[in-house]
N, C-alpha and C positions, 0 to 999 in steps of 0.2 A: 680455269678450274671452277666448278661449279659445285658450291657448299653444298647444296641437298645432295648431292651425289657422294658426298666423300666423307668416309671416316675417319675419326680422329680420336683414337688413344691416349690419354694418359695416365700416366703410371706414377702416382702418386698424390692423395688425396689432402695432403696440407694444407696449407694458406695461398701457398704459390702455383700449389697446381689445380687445387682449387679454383683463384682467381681467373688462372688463362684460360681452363674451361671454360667458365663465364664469356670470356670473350670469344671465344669461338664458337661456342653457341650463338650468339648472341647476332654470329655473321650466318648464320645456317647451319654450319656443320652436326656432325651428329658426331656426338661426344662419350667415349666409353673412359667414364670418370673411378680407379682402380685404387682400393685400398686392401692394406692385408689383414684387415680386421675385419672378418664374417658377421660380427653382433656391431659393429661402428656402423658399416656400410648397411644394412637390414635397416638401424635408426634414422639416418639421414634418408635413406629409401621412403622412410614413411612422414615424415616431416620437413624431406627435402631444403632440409640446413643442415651446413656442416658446422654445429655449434662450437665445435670444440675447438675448428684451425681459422675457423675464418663466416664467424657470427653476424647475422644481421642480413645473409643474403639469400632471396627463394633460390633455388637451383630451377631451369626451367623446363621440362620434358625431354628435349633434346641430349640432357647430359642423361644418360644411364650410368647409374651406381651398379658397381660391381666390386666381388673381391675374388673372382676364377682370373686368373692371371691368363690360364692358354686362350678364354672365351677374350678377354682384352687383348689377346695380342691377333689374335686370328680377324676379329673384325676390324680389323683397321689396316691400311697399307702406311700412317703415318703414325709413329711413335715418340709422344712427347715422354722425357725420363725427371721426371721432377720428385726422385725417390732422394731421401737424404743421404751428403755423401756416401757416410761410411755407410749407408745400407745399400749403397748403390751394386758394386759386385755380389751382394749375394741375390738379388732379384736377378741380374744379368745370367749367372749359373742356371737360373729355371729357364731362362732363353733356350730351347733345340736350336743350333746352327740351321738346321737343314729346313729348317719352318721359317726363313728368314727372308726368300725371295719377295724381292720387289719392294721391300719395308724399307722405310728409309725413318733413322732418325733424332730427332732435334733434344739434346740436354740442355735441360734449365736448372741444371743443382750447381748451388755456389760451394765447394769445398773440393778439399785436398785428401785422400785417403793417407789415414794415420797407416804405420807399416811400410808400405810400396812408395810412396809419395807421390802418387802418380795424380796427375787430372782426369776428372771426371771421361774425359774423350780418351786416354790414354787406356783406363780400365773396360770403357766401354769396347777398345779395341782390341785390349789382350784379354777378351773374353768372350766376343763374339766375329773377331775378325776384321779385316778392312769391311765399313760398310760405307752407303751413304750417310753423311753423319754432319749435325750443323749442330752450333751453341751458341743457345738466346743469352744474355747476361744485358745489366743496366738499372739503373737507377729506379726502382720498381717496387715499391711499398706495396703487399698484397692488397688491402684496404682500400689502398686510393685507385688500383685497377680495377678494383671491382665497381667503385662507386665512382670508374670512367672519366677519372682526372686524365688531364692528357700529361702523355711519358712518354720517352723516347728511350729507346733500350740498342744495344748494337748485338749483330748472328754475324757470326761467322763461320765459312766453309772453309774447308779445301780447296769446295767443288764452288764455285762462284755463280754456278747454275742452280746448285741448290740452294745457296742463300740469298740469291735473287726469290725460290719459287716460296722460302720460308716468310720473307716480307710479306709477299703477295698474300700466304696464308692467316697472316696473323694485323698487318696493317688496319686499323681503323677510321673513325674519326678522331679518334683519342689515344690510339697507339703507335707510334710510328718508330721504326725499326730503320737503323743504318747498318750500312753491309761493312764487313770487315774480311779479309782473309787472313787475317792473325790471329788463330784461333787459340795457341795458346795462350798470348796475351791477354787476351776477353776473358779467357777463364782464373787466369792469376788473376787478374784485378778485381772480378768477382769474386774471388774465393780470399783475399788476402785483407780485403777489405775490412771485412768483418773482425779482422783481429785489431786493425787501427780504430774501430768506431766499441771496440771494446775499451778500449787506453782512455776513448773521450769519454763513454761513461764513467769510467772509474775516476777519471779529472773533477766529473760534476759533481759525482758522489761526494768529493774530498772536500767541493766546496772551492777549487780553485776556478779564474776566473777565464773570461773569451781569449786573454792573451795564451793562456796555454796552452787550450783546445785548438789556437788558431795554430798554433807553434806545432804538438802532435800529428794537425790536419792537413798541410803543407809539406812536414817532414814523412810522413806517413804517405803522402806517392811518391817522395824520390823512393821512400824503401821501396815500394812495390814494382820500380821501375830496374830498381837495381837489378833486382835477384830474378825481376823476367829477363833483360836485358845480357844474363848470366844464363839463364836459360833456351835463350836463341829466341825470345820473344822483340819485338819492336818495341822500344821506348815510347815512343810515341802514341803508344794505343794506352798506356797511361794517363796520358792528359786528356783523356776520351771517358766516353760515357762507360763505360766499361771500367774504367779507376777511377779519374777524380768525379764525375760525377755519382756512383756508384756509392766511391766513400763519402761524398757528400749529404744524402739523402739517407745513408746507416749513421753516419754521426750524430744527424741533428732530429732526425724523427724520434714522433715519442712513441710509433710502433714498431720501431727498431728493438728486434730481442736482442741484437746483441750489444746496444746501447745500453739498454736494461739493464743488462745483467751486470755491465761494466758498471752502472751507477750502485746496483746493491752491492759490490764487492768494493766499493769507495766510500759508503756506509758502514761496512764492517761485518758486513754478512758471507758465508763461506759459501763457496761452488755447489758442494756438495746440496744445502740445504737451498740452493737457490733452484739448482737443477731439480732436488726432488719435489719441488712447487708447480713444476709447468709439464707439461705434455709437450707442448711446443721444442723441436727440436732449435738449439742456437749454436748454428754452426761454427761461427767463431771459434768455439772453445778446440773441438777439437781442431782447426784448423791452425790455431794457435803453433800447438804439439807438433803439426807437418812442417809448414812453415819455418820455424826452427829447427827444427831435421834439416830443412832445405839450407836454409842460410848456412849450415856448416856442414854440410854438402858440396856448395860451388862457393864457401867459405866469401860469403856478400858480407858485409854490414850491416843488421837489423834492429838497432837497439827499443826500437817501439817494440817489434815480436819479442825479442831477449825480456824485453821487462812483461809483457802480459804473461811469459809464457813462466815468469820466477814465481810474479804472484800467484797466477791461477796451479801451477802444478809444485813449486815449491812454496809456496805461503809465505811469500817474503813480504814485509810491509810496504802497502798499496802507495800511504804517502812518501815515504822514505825513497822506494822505490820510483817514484814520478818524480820526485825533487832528485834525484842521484840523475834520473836518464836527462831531466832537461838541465843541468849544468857539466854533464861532463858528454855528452855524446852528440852534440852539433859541433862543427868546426868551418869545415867549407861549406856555402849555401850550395854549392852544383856538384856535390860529390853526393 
């Protein structure tokens, strides 16, 4: 494949989709970089920063700012989907099926649609079809991709051919991707993550100390293992970049939103008014809400999700709440 030759899409102008532009420019490609904001995308057009999601970096020629959605899907036969979960299905609906030949393409949004419960790949399917279709997920702070720390992230297909040709596409010096074919695995532990790296902010906030965050951060992949494991996902892909490294890098960074946001609500500050502070979407939250759907769904054991999802949607106290989950809800280490 050769970058000057090849167009590359993405569909959604964040921090995170922001960043992999970066990088694939950066390899040659030519970049149709898509927001649905007409006066956001005109601004960063003309100062070429996206100040708002992901501050501090020129964008370089090769990424094109746009917000015509049909002009981004038509120039490009590769589609990156890094639109926020729950906005994920309504951008998909402006998809025509029938304009869809020869596209193939790769999700990078960590969450769980509130409602359907479905994963990102699932909605992308009952929306536009069996397609070719791969999902990037992994340990991956937008910040440090951009400013080309080396990461390791895992893609997984179906198709084992496309996520051989998704490596090929996104591989760097500084990026390296391992293949998976358990795709829903990659996506649970990407998308589940963020509710346990919520638990450990709300730990720090409260002021308790490395034993409990160690205790949440350990018990926090059997859950994720469980309820994939219940879902016909591999256990296994758990203990992989995709879960414990994944939750590892959201628990402990301090550009983790959704660490953040667990630390103001362990201070004493409510969702509401934290939410109303950022633009930045923190997926966590709502994935919280699924998640727990899920768990009593294929009726798993989740008591980390159980407890973020009382405080965050029932307002139950943060400390009381952490001190009840870690004395009554551990029993077997391997259960």
């Amino acid at each position: 494949m050769n970058p000057k030759d090849t167009n590359i899409s993405v569909l959604g102008n964040g921090g995170w989709g922001t960043a992999l532009s970066l990088v694939l420019a950066g390899k040659g490609f030519k970049v149709h970089l898509w927001g649905v904001s007409p006066e956001y995308v005109t601004q960063v057009q003309k100062t070429r920063e996206n100040v708002k999601f992901l501050a501090g970096f020129k964008l370089p020629r090769n990424i094109r700012l746009t917000s015509d959605l049909p002009l981004a899907l038509e120039a490009s036969s590769f589609l990156v989907l890094a639109t926020p979960s729950q906005h994920m299905r309504s951008v998909l609906k402006k998809i025509k099926r029938e304009k869809l030949k020869s596209k193939s393409f790769i999700s990078v949004a960590k969450g769980i649609e509130v409602g359907s419960l479905k994963t990102m790949s699932q909605v992308i399917i009952e929306e536009l079809g069996r397609q070719r279709l791969g999902v990037l997920s992994g340990p991956s702070i937008a910040r440090e991709v951009a400013q080309k720390m080396p990461v390791a992230v895992s893609v997984a297909s179906l198709d084992a051919g496309f996520a051989a040709q998704i490596r090929e596409i996104f591989t760097t010096d500084y990026f390296t991707l391992f293949e998976s074919a358990d795709m829903l695995g990659v996506e649970l532990g990407g998308s589940i993550k963020n509710v346990v790296a919520i638990s450990a902010g709300i730990v720090e906030g409260l002021g308790f100390g490395s034993n409990t965050r160690a205790a949440l951060f350990a018990r926090g992949v059997a859950e994720m293992a469980r309820l994939g494991e219940a879902m016909g996902a591999n256990r296994e892909t758990f203990m992989g970049l995709s879960g414990l490294g994944d939750l590892a890098t959201t628990c402990l960074s301090r550009d983790s939103r959704n660490r953040s946001l667990g630390e103001a609500i362990g201070k004493g500050k409510k969702l509401k008014a934290i939410l109303g502070k950022t633009e930045m979407v923190v997926e966590g939250v709502d994935t919280a809400r699924a998640a727990y759907e899920l768990s009593r769904k294929f009726k798993v054991s989740m008591p980390i999700t159980e407890a973020v999802y009382k405080i965050l949607f029932q307002d139950k106290n943060p400390k009381e709440t952490i001190k009840a989950l870690m004395h009554s809800s551990f029993h077997r280490e391997l259960d």
